[in-house]
N, C-alpha and C positions, 0 to 999 in steps of 0.2 A: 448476516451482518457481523458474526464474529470473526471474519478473516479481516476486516476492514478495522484499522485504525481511526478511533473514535476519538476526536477534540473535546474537552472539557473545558471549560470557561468557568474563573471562581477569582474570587477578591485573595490578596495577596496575608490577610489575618491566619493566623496561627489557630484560631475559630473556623475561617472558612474553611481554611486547609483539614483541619479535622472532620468537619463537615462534609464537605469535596472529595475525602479519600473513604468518609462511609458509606457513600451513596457510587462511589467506586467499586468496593468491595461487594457490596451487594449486589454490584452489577456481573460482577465475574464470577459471583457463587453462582447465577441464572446463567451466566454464558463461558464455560471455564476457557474456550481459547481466546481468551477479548483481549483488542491490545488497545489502550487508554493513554493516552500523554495529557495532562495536567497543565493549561494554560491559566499561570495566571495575572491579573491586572491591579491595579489599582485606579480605584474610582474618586469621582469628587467628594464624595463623603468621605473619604481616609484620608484626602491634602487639608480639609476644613477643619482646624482644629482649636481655632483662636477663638472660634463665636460658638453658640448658640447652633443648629442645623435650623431650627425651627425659624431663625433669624435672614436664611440664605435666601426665601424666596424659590428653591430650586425643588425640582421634582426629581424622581430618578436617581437619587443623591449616592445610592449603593448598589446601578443597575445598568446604568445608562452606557460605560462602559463595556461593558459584559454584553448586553442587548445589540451595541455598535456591532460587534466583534462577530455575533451571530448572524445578525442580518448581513457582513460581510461574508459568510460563508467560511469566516477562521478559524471557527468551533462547531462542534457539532449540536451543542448542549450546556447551559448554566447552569449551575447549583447555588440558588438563592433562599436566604432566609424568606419566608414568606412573607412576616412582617417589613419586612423593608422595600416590597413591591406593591407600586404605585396600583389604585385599583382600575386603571385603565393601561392595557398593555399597547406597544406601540403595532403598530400593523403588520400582518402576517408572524406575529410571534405568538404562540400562545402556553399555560401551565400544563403540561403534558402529565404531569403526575406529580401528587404530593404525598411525601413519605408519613410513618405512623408518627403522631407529635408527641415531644417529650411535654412534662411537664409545660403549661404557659403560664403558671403564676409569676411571679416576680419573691426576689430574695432579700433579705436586710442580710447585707455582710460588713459587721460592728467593725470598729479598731480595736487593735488586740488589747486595749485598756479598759473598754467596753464588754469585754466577755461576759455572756451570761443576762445581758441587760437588752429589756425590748425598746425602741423608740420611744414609748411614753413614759419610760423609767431616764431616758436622758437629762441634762440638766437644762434649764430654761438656756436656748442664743445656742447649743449644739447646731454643727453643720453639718445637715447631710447630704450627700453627694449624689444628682440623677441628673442625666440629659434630657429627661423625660418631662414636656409639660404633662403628659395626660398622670404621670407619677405624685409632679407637683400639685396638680388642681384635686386630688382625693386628697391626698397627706396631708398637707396644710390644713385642710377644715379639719383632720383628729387630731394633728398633731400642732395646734398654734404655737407652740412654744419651741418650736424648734425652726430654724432657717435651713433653706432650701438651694443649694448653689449648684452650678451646670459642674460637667465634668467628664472630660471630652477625652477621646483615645480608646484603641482597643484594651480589651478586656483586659493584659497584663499592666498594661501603663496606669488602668485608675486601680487595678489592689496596687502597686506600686503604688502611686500617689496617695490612698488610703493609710497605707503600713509604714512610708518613711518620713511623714510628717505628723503635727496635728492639726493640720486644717480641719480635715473633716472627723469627724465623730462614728461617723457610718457611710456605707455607701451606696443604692437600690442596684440590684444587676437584674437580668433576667435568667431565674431558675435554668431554664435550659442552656444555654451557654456555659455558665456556670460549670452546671455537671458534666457537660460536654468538653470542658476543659479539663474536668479531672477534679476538681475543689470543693468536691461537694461537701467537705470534710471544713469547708470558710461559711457556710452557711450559717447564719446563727439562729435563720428560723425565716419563714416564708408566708410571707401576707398572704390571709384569705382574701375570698372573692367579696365578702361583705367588708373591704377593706381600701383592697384596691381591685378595680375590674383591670385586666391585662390588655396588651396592645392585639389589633385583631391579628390574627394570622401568627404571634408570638409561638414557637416552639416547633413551629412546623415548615421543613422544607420542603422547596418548588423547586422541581428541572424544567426549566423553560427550552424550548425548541421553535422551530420555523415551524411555521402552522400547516405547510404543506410540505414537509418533509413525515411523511406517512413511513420512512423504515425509522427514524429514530421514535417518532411516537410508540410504534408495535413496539423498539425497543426495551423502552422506559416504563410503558404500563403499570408492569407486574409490580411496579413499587409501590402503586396506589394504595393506599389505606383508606376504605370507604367510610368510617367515620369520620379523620379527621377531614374526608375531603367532603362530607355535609355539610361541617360545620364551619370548617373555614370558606365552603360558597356561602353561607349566611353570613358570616363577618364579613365578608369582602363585600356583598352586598351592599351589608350596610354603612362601608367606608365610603364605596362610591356613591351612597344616600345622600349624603351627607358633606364629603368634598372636604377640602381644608387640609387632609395630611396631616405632616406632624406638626403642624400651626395649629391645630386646634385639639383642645383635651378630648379625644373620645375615646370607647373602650368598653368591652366584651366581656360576658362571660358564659358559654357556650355548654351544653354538654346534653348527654343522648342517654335515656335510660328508660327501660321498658320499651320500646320502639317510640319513646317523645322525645321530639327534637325540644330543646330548651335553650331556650337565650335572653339573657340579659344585655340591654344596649346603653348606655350612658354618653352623657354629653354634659361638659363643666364650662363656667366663664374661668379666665385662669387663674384666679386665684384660690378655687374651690367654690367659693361662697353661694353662687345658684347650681343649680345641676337638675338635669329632670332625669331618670331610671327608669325604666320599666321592663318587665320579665315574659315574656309570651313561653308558649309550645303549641307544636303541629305534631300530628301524627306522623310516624314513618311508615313505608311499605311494610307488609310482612316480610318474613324472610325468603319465601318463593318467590315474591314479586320481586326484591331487590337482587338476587339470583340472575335470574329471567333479565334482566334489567342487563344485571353486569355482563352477562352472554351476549346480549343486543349491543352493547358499548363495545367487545372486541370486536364485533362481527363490522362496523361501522367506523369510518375517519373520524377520529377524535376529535382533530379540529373543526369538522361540518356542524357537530354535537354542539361543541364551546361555541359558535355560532350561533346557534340558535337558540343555546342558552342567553347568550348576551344579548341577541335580541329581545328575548324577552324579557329580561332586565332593563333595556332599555325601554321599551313599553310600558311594563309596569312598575319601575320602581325609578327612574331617573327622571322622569316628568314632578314627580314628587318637590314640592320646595323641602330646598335642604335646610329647617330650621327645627327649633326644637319641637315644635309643637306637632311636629309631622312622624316622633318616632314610634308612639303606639299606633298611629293608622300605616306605616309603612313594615311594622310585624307583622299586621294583619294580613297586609295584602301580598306581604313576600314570603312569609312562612308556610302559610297553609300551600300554596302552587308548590313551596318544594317538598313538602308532602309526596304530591305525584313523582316529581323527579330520581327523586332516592339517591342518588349516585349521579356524579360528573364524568 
């Protein structure tokens, strides 16, 4: 495959594009004669900029583009935020690998009159700035005294918006993007998980591919990171639990240690004020078994694999009603199975 010029598919953000040229470079440290040209688009989430996303009714909002453009055969490959993919993929596409995640918490980045001050140190009618209902529905219940307004555009246009005005007081970004721009040096300090739980899938990107295109899969692999790709098939799980997208506040907090998978699931009405939480863990493979595992995953079509995963996701976890009262029996019955799974 490396004699063959390789189409990349990626949003037209000075974010993606960073994004798009790391998971570039990585691919030509694995293949040094690769030739890669760089297609990119603009989706309906980057024209929406007057409302609310949560307001559009639309799914796909920073995909559907990109996804078009594959299933035409014009690319070979997307490089998509993970968060931003819908948790039912459209047919014959599927995540062929998801890279190591950076940080997934979220960032309070003050106005520079603010320096040094946390949110509850603000003054009562401060505004701060998130597109995020799931942001909104945590903040508001610690934070009543402060107002919450939308604030819409790539990542330079709201610190712009931030730093040449004073509308707002502060602004929520997500930690990874952030540093992924370069700004880690605007951070003023980064909510815990006892705070805010983060978006599922936040920090970590997907290369999407045609699901029977079996040389770009082999391709791409190698980039897999098999933690985060546990944990983000448990988020994504539990998005598809659940349904609603970014209409409805939900949100994760994930993490793997001693070989226990752990996750915390949340679900808010929007203004904070109810919420139900709850925190599970399942054991993981040993490390021979998850080995043994990943050997059987190269040996094997990835997308027959994602198959059969999804069917059993549909089985056992989408017959489930998506309501709150369903998210501790649906830890139970999704966690412990991927126990056996180990690895996507």
């Amino acid at each position: 495959m490396d004699n063959k010029l390789i189409k990349v598919g990626t949003r037209k953000s000075q974010l993606a594009m960073i994004q798009t040229n790391w998971v570039v470079q990585e691919l030509k440290k694995l293949h040094h004669d690769l030739r890669i040209e760089i297609i990119q688009m603009s989706t309906i989430g980057d024209k929406i900029l007057d409302k609310s996303l949560s307001k559009t009714g639309e799914k796909s909002l920073f995909t559907k583009e990109l996804e078009d453009a594959l299933l035409a055969h014009k690319v070979d490959l997307v490089v998509n935020s993970l968060k931003d993919m819908p948790s039912t993929l459209p047919t014959n596409l599927t995540i062929s690998a998801v890279s190591k995640r950076e940080d997934p918490r979220d960032a309070v980045i003050m106005h520079p009159t603010n320096k040094g001050k946390t949110l509850k140190e603000l003054s009562t009618g401060s505004v701060v700035g998130t597109s995020s209902l799931r942001r909104i529905a945590q903040l508001k219940k610690l934070f009543p005294h402060l107002k919450f307004k939308s604030i819409r555009g790539n990542l330079n246009t709201r610190l712009h918006k931030l730093d040449s005005a004073d509308t707002f007081s502060a602004i929520i970004l997500a930690v990874a993007g952030v540093k992924r721009m370069g700004w880690s040096e605007r951070i003023s300090y980064i909510l815990p998980t006892d705070q805010c739980l983060y978006a599922i899938g936040q920090g970590a990107l997907a290369i999407e591919t045609r699901a029977d295109d079996a040389q770009s899969i082999k391709f791409v692999e190698e980039l897999h990171d098999r933690d985060t790709v546990i944990r983000t098939v448990a988020e994504r799980a539990f998005l598809k639990t659940l349904g609603g997208g970014c209409s409805v506040p939900q949100a994760v907090h994930t993490w793997i240690d001693d070989s226990q998978l752990y996750m915390t699931g949340g679900v808010f009405n929007l203004n904070g004020s109810r919420s139900l939480i709850e925190t599970m863990q399942t054991q993981l493979p040993n490390q021979e078994a998850s080995v043994a595992l990943s050997n059987l995953q190269r040996n094997l079509q990835i997308n027959l694999y994602l198959s059969r995963l999804n069917q059993w996701i549909l089985t056992h976890v989408v017959s489930l009603q998506a309501s709150l009262l369903v998210i501790s029996y649906w830890m139970l019955v999704f966690l412990k199975p991927l126990g056996i799974l180990g690895v996507i």
